[in-house]
C-alpha positions in Angstrom: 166.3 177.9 -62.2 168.0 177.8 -65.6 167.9 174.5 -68.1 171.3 174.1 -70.2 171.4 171.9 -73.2 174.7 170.9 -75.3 174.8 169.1 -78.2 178.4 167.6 -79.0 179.6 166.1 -82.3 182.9 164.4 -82.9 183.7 166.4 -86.1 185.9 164.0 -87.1 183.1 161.8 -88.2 181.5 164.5 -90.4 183.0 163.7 -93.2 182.0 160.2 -92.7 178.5 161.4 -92.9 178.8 163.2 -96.0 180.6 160.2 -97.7 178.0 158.3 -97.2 175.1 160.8 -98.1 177.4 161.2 -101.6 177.6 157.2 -101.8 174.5 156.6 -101.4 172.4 159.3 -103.5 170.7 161.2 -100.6 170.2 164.2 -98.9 168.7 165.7 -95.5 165.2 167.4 -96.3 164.4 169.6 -93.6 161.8 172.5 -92.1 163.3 175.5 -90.6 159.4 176.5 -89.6 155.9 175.7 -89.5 153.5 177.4 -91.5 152.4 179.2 -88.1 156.0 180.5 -88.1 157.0 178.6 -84.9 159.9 176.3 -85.4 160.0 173.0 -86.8 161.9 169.9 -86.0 160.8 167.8 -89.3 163.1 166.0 -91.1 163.9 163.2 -93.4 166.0 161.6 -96.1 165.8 161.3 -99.4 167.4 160.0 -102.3 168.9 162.7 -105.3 
């Protein structure tokens, strides 16, 4: 028994995204991995 999992995005709204980031001073902090070396999902924003 296999599990499949796909993420979509409507790349048109990309650049809405980043507009937004630029308006608004921020930016996406994130962890690739845990100090254990496993993978990390932590994220957050923050402002420039």
């Amino acid at each position: 028994m296999t599990s499949e999992s796909t993420t979509t995005t409507d790349h048109d709204e990309i650049p809405a995204w980043v507009d937004k980031f630029e308006s608004q001073n921020l930016a996406l902090l994130y962890q690739d991995h845990k100090s254990d070396g496993e993978g990390s999902t932590f994220f957050k924003l923050v402002n420039r």
